[in-house]
C-alpha positions as CSV (number, residue, x, y, z in Angstrom):
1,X,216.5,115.0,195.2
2,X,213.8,117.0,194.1
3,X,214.2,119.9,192.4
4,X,210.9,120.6,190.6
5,X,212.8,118.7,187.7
6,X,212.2,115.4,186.8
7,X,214.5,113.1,188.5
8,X,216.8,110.9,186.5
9,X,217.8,107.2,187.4
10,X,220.3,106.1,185.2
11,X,220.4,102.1,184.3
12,X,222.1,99.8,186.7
13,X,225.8,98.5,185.4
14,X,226.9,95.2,184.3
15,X,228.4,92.9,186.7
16,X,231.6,93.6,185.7
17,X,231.6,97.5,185.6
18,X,229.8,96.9,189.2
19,X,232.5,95.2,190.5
20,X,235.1,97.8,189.8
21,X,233.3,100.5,191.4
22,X,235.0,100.8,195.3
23,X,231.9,100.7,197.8
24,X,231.3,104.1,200.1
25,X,231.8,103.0,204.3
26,X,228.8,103.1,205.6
27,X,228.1,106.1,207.6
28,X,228.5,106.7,211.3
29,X,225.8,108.1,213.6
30,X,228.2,110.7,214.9
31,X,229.1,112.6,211.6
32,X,226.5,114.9,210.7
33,X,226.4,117.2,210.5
34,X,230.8,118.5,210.8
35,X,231.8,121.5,210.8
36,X,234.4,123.0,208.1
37,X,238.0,122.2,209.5
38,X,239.9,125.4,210.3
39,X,242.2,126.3,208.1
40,X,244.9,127.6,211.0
41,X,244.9,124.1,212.0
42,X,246.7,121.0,210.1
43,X,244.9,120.2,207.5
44,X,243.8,116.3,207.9
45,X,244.5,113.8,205.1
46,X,241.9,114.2,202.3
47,X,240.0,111.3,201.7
48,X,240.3,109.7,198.2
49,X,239.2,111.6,195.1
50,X,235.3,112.2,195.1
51,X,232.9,112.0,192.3
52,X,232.1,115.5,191.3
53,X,228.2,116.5,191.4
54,X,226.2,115.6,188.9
55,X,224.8,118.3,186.5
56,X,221.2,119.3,186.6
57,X,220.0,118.3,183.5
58,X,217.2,120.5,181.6
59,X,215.3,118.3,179.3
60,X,214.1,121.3,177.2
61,X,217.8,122.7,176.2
62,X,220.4,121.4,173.8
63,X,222.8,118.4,175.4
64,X,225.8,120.5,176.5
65,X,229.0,119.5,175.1
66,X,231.6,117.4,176.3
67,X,234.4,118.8,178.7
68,X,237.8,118.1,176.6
69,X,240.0,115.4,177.8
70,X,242.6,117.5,179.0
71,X,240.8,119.7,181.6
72,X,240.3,118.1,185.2
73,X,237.2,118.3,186.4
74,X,236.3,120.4,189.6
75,X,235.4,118.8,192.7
76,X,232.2,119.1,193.5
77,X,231.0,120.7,197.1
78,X,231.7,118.7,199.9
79,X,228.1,117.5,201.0
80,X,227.1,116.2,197.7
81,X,230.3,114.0,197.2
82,X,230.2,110.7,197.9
83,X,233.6,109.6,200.0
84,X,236.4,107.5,198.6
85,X,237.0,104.3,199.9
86,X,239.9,103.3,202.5
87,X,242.3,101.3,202.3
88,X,242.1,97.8,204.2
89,X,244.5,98.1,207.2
90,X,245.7,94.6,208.8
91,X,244.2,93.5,211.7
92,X,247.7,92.9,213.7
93,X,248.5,96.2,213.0
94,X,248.2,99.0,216.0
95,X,245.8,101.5,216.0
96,X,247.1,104.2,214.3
97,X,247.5,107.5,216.3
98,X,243.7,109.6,216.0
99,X,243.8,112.4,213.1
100,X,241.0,114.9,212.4
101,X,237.8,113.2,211.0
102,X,237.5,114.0,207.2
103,X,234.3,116.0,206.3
104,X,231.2,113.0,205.6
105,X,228.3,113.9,203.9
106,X,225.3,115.3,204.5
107,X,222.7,112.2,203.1
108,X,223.1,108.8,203.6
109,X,224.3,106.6,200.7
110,X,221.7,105.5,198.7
111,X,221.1,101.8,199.5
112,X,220.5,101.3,196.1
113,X,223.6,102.6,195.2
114,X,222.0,104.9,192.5
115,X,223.9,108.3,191.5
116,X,222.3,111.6,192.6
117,X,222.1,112.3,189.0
118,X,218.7,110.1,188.7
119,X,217.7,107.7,185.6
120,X,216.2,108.5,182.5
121,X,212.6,108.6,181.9
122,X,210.5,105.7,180.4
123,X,210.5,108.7,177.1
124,X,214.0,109.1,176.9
125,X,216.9,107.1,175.4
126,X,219.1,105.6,178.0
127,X,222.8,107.7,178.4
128,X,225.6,105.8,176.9
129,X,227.5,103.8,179.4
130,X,230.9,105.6,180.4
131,X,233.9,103.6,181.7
132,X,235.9,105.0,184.1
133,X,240.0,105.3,183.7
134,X,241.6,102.6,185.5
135,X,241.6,103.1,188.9
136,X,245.1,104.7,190.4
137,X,245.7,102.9,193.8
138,X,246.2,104.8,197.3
139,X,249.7,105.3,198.6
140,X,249.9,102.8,201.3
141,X,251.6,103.4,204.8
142,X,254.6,101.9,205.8
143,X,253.4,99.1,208.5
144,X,256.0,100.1,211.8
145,X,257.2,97.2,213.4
146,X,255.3,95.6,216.5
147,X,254.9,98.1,219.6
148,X,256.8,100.7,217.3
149,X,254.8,104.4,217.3
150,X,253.8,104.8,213.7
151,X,255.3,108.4,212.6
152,X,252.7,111.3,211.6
153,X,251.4,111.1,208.4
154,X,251.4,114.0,206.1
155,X,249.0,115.2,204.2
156,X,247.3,112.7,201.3
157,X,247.5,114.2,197.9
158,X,244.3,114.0,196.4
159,X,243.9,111.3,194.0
160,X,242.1,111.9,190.5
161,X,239.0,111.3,190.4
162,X,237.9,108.0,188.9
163,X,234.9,109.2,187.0
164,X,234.7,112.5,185.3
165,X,231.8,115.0,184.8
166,X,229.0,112.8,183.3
167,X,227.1,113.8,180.2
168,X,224.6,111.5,179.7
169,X,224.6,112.6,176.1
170,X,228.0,113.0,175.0
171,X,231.1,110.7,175.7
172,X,233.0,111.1,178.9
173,X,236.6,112.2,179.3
174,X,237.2,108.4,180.5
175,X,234.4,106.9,178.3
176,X,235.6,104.8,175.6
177,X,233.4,105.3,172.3
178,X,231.8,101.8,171.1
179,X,233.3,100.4,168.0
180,X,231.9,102.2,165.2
181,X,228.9,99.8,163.4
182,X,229.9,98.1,159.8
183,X,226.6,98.8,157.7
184,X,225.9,95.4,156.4
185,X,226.5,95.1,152.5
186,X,223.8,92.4,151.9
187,X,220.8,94.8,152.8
188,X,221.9,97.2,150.6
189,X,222.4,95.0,148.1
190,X,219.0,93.5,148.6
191,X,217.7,97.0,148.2
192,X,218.9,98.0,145.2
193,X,218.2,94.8,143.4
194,X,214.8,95.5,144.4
195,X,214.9,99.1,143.2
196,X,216.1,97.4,140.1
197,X,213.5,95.0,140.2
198,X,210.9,97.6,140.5
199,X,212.1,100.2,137.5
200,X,212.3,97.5,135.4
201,X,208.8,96.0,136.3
202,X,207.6,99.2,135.7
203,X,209.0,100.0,132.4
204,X,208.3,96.8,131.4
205,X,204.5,97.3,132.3
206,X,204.5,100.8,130.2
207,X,205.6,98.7,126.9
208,X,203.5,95.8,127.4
209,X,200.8,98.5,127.8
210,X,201.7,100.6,125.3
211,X,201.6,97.4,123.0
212,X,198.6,95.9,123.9
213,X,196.5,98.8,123.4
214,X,198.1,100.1,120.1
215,X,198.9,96.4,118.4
216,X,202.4,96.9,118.5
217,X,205.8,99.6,117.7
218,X,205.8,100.9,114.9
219,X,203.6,101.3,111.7
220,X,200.9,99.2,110.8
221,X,200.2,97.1,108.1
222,X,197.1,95.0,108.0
223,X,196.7,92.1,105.7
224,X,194.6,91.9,103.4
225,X,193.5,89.2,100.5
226,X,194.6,89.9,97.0
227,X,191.8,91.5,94.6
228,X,189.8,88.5,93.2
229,X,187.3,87.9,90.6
230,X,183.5,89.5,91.0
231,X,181.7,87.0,89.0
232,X,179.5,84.9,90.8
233,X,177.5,82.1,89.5
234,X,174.1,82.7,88.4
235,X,172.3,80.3,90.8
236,X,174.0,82.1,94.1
237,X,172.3,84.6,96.1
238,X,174.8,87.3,94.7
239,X,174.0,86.4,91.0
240,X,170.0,86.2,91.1
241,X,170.4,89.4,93.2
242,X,172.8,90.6,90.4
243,X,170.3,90.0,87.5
244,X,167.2,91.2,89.5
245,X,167.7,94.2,91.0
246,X,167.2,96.3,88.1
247,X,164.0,95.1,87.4
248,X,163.0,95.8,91.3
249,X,161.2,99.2,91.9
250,X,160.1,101.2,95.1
251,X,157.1,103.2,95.1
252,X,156.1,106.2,97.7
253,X,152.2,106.5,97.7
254,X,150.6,109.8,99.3
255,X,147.3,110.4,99.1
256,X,143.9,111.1,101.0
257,X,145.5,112.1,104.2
258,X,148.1,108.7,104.2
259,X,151.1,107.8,102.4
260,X,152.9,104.2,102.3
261,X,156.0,103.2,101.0
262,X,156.5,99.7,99.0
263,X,157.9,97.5,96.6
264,X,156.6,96.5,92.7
265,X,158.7,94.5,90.2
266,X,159.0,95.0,86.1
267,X,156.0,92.9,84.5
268,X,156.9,94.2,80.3
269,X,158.9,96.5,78.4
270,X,155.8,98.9,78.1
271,X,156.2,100.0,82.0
272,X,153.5,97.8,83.3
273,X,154.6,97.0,87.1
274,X,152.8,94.8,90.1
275,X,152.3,95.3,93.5
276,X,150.0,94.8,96.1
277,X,146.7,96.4,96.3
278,X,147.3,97.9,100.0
279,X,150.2,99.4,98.8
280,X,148.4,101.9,96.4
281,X,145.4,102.1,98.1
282,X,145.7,105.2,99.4
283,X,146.0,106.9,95.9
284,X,143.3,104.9,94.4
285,X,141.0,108.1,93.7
286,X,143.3,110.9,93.9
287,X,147.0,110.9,94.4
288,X,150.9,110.6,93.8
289,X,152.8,107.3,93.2
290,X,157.0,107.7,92.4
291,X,158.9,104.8,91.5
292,X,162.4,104.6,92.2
293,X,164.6,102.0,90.5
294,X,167.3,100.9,91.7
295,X,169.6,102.8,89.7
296,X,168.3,105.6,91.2
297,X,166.1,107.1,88.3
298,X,162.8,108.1,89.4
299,X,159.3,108.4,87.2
300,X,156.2,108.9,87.6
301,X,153.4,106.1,87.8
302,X,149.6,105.9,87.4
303,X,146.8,103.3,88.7
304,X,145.7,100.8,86.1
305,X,144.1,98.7,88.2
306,X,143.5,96.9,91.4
307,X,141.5,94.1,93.4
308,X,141.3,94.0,97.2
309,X,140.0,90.5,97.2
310,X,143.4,89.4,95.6
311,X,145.6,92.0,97.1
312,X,146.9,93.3,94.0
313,X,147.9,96.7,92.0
314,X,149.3,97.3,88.5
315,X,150.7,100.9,87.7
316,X,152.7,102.0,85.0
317,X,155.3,104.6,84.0
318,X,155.8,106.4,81.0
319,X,159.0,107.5,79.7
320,X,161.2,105.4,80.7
321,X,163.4,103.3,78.7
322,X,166.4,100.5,79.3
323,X,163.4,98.4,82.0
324,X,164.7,95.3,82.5
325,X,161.6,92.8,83.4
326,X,161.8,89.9,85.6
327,X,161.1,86.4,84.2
328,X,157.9,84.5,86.0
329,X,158.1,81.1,87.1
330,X,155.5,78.3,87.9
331,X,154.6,78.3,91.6
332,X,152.6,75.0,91.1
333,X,156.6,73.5,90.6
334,X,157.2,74.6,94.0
335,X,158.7,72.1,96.6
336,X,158.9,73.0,100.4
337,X,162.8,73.2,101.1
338,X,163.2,75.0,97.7
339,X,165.6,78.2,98.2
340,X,164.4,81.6,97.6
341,X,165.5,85.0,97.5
342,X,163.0,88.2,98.6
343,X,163.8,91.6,97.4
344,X,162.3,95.1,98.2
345,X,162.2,98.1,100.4
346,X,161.5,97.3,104.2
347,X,161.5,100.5,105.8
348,X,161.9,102.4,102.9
349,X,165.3,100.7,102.4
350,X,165.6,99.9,98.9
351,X,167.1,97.1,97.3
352,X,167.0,94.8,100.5
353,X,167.8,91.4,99.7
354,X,166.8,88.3,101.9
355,X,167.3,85.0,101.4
356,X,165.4,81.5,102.9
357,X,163.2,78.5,101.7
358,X,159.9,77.6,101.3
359,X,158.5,76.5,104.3
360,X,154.8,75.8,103.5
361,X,152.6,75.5,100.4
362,X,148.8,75.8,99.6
363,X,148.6,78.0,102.9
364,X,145.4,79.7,103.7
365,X,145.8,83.7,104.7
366,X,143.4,86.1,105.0
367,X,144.3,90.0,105.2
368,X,142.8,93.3,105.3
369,X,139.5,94.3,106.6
370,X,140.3,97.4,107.9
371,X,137.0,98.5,106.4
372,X,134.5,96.6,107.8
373,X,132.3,95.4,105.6
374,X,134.6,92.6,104.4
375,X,135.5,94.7,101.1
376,X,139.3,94.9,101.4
377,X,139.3,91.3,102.7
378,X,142.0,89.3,100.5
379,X,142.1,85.6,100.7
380,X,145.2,84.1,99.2
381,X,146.7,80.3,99.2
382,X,149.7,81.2,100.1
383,X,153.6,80.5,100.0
384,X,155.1,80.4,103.5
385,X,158.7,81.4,103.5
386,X,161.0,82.1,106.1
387,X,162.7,84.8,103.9
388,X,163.0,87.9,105.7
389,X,160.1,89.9,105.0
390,X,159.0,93.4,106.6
391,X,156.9,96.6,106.1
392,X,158.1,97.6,102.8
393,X,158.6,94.0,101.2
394,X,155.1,94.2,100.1
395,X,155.0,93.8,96.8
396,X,157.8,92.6,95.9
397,X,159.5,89.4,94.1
398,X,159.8,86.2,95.8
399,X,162.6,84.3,93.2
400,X,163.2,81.1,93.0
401,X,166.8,79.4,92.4
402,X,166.9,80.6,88.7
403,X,166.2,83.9,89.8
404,X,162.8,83.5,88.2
405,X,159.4,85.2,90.1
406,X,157.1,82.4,91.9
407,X,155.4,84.9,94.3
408,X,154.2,88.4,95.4
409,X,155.4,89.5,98.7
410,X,152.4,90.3,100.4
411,X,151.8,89.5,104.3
412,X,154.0,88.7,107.6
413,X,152.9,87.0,110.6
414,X,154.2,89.3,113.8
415,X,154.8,88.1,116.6
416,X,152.0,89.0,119.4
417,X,149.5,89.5,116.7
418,X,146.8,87.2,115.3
419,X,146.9,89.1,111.7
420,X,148.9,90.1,108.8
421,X,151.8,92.4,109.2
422,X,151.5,93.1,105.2
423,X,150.7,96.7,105.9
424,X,152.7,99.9,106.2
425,X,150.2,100.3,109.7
426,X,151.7,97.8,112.3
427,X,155.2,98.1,111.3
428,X,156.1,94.6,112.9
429,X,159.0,93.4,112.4
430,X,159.6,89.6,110.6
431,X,160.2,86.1,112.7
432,X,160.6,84.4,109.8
433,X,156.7,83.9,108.7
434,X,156.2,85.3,105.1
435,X,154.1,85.0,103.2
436,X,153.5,85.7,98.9
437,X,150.6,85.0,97.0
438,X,151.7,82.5,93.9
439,X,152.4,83.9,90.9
440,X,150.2,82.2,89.0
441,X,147.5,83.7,90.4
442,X,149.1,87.0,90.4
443,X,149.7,86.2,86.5
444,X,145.9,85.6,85.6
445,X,144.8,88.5,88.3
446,X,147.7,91.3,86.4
447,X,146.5,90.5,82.9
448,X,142.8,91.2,83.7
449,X,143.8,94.2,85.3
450,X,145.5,95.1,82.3
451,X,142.8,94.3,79.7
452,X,140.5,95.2,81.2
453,X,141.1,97.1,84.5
454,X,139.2,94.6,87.0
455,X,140.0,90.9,87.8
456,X,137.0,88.3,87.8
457,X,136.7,85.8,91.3
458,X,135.4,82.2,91.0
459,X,132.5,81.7,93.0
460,X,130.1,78.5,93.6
461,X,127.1,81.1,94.2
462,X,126.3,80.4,98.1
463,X,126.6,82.4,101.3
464,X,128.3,81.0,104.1
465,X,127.4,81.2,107.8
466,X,131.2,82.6,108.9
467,X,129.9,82.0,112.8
468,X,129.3,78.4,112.3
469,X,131.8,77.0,115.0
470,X,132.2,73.3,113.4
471,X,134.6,72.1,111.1
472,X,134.3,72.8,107.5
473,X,132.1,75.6,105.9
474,X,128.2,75.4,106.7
475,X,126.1,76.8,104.1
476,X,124.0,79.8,105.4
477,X,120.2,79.4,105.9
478,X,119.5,83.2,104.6
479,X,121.9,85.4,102.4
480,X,122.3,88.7,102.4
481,X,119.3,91.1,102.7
482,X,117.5,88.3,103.3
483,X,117.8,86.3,99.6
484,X,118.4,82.7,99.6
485,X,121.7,81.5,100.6
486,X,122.3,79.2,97.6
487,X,122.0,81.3,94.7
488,X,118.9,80.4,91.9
489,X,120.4,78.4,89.0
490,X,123.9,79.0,90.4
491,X,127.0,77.0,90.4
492,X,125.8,75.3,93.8
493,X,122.3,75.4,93.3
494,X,123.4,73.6,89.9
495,X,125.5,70.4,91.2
496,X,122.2,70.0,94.0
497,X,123.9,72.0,97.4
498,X,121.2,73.2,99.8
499,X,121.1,75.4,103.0
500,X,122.8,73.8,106.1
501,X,125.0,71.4,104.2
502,X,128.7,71.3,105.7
503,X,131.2,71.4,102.9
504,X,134.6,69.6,104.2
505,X,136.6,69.0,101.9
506,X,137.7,70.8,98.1
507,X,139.5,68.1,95.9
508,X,139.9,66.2,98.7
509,X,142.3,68.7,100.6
510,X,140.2,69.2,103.9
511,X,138.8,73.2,104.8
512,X,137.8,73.7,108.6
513,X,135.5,76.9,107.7
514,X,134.3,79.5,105.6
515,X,137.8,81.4,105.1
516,X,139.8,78.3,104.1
517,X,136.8,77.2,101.3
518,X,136.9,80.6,99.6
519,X,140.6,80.5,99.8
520,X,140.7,77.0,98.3
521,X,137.9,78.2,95.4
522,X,140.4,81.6,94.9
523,X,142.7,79.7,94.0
524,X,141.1,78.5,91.0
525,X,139.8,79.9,87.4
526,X,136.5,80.7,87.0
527,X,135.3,77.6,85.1
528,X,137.3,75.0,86.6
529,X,135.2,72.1,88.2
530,X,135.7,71.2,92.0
531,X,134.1,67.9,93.5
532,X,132.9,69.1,97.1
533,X,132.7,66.5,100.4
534,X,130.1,67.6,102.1
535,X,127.6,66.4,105.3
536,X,123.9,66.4,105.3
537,X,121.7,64.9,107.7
538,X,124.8,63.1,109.0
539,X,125.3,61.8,105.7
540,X,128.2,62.2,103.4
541,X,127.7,63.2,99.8
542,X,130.3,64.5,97.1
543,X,129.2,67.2,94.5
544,X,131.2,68.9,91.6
545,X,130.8,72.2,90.9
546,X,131.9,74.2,87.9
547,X,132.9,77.8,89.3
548,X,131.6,80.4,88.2
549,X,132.8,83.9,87.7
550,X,131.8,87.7,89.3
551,X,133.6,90.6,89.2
552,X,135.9,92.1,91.2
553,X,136.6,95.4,93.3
């Protein structure tokens, strides 16, 4: 039918529901439409009980309830119920006498044997399946004997009807509700062992958290080692550093527009102390020099003296009393692989102490000549340690096992550069290439700076061609200004050197030019003799030569 509404089709039955629904007769040609009986005539025998009509069903309303069990339904109209079946009559039996037709309906039967009530929509649930009651069975005629006239039949009394008013959403008055489902007790079991699984993982993760990040529950208690002895013995780092530091001093230099910081170390008891030259350069005319000791007393200190060729300074402070000076070694006792200890200021922090070996002796450094004109050039055989040394070592002790002094902290080689990092300027930092001048040159050099205020050089009295690209140190053809390169009636001129000659080697220790020979003579007295290799003509000759002296800047 069609309604406007959407039609319904409800779900085929099982086989065995099928089978206990009775099939309709099929209809005749003749009955339709009939006309209402008249109710002054005899009223025919009703057919067997018909299926009431189906309900319109609105999708957009609330299911309506379920008729109680003990109300009969009301038949539905005539043409839109479906007749009963008839009862099977014997074939031997006459004809029975002809009785009013009973009303037929209006449609065909549905050859598909489908209610008018329709099935559910592909977005619906399907209705529950209703059962019908069990089916009461038609009174049945007495069959007359053969050729007997059958007597009339009375009326039929209607028969119940075999299904009641469906509700595709509720349970029919003959439906019979499906066993109520047993929740299975394993899933919910499952279930809350997992819930249980779950808190507990959970809390557990909190603690172990909570643990993990604060060490524990509870109050903490570190361990610690017991208190110990602070002796240590004299030959350790701790104990030369111990008995040194006081004798250890850092000085601030301003003056001229610059200031500098460095280190100096105790030479006497009447406040004489040594440093480097480029350390208190700056206030060499006019200006201010503190020292600090390490206790943290501070005084003031005055320039006695200082030589740029040597790179090195003694000032001195007045006033102060309780100086504790350092004991000097002998550098020429020095072994490579000997331990040392460096102590000073890098960076203006004070009281730094380092500790290495000595990695090199009799090694030829030259530093300075910011100048120019050579003035400031120092040229030291020096002591290559791989101490830590930086801006602000400079001038201080290098000590030897004993804690005795064996050098004067005085240049660095930086890393990227080709010069000294010595000086306050370059502030380079240390890859282990030190470098202190030996103290017994810094010995001689302090007590003529002392005496006297200026420190003598040893010289062999010849200018040197510093371009000549060979190896060794060629004697110039001209000196300076023009004057002759070997000087009249000097040391050189003396032992029978002449201009061009290629000096080579200096007590047999071999120089590759100009630098390394002055650096080799440096490193003597002034009156010490020195037999010279040398090359002349392509000949080679050896000459001694008794240095002389000339005075310092």
């Amino acid at each position: 039918m069609n309604d406007g509404k959407p039609n319904w089709w409800s779900r085929p039955s099982t086989p065995p529901e099928a089978a206990r629904i009775p099939t309709p007769p099929p209809a005749e040609e003749d009955d339709f439409p009939l006309q209402a009986p008249d109710p002054a005539e005899p009223a025919a025998p009703e057919p067997a009980a018909e299926a009431p009509a189906a309900p319109k069903v609105d999708m957009t309303k609330e299911p309506a309830p379920a008729p109680a069990p003990e109300t009969a339904p009301e038949p539905a109209p005539a043409t839109a119920a479906a007749p009963a079946p008839q009862p099977a009559v014997p074939a031997e039996a006459p004809a029975p006498e002809p009785v009013a037709a009973a009303p037929q309906p209006l449609h065909e039967p549905d050859e598909y044997r489908t209610p008018p009530y329709g099935e559910p929509g592909p977005w619906a649930p399907a209705p529950p399946v209703q059962r019908p009651a069990a089916p009461v069975p038609a009174p049945q005629a007495a069959v007359p004997p053969h050729g007997a006239v059958p007597p009339p039949q009375g009326p039929v009394p209607p028969q119940p009807p075999a299904w009641g008013q469906y509700d595709p959403w509720g349970a029919g008055a003959g439906a019979v509700p499906p066993p109520a489902r047993k929740k299975p007790r394993r899933g919910l079991a499952l279930v809350g062992a997992l819930a249980f699984a779950l808190v507990t993982g959970v809390i557990g993760g909190g603690v172990g958290a909570y643990v993990e990040r604060n060490g524990g529950i509870g109050t903490v208690h570190l361990p610690q080692a017991e208190g110990g002895t602070t002796d240590r013995a004299p030959d350790s780092v701790a104990g030369i550093a111990a008995s040194a530091l006081p004798g250890v001093v850092t000085l601030h230099v301003s003056g001229g527009g610059s200031a500098g910081t460095g280190t100096g170390f105790v030479l006497d008891n009447r406040g004489h102390i040594l440093t480097n030259n480029h350390v208190v350069d700056a206030a060499a005319s006019s200006g201010d020099i503190t020292v600090t000791f390490s206790s943290g007393e501070t005084a003031s200190a005055r320039l006695i003296g200082k030589d740029a060729g040597y790179d090195l300074a003694v000032v001195q402070v007045t006033g102060v009393t309780g100086l504790r000076p350092l004991p000097l070694g002998n550098s020429d006792d020095v072994r490579v692989g000997d331990p040392v200890v460096a102590i000073g200021a890098p960076f203006d922090l004070s009281n730094t102490v380092t500790s290495g070996i000595i990695s090199a002796k009799e090694r030829p450094i030259t530093a300075g000549g910011e100048k120019g004109d050579g003035s400031d050039i120092s040229y030291v055989d020096a002591l290559q340690t791989d101490a830590p040394i930086n801006p602000g070592n400079s001038g201080g002790p290098l000590l030897d096992g004993k804690g005795r002094v064996i050098g004067i902290n005085s240049a660095i080689r930086a890393a990227g550069g080709s010069g000294d990092g010595g000086g306050e300027g370059g502030q380079a930092g240390s890859i282990g290439l030190g470098f202190a001048i030996p103290i017994n040159q810094g010995k001689r050099v302090a007590e003529e700076l002392i005496n006297t205020g200026k420190a003598t050089h040893p010289v062999i009295g010849v200018s040197l061609d510093m371009q000549f690209n060979g190896d060794g140190a060629r004697v110039g053809e001209k000196g300076k200004d023009g004057t002759p390169s070997v000087t009249p009636d000097g040391p050189a001129a003396k032992a029978g050197l002449r201009p061009g000659d290629v000096i080579t080697k200096v007590d047999g220790q071999r120089v590759h030019n100009g630098e390394e020979l002055i650096v080799k003579i440096r490193a003597h007295r002034p009156g010490d003799a020195l037999v010279l290799t040398l090359t002349r003509d392509g000949n080679e000759l050896t000459r001694t030569v008794t240095l002389g002296s000339a005075q310092g800047t």
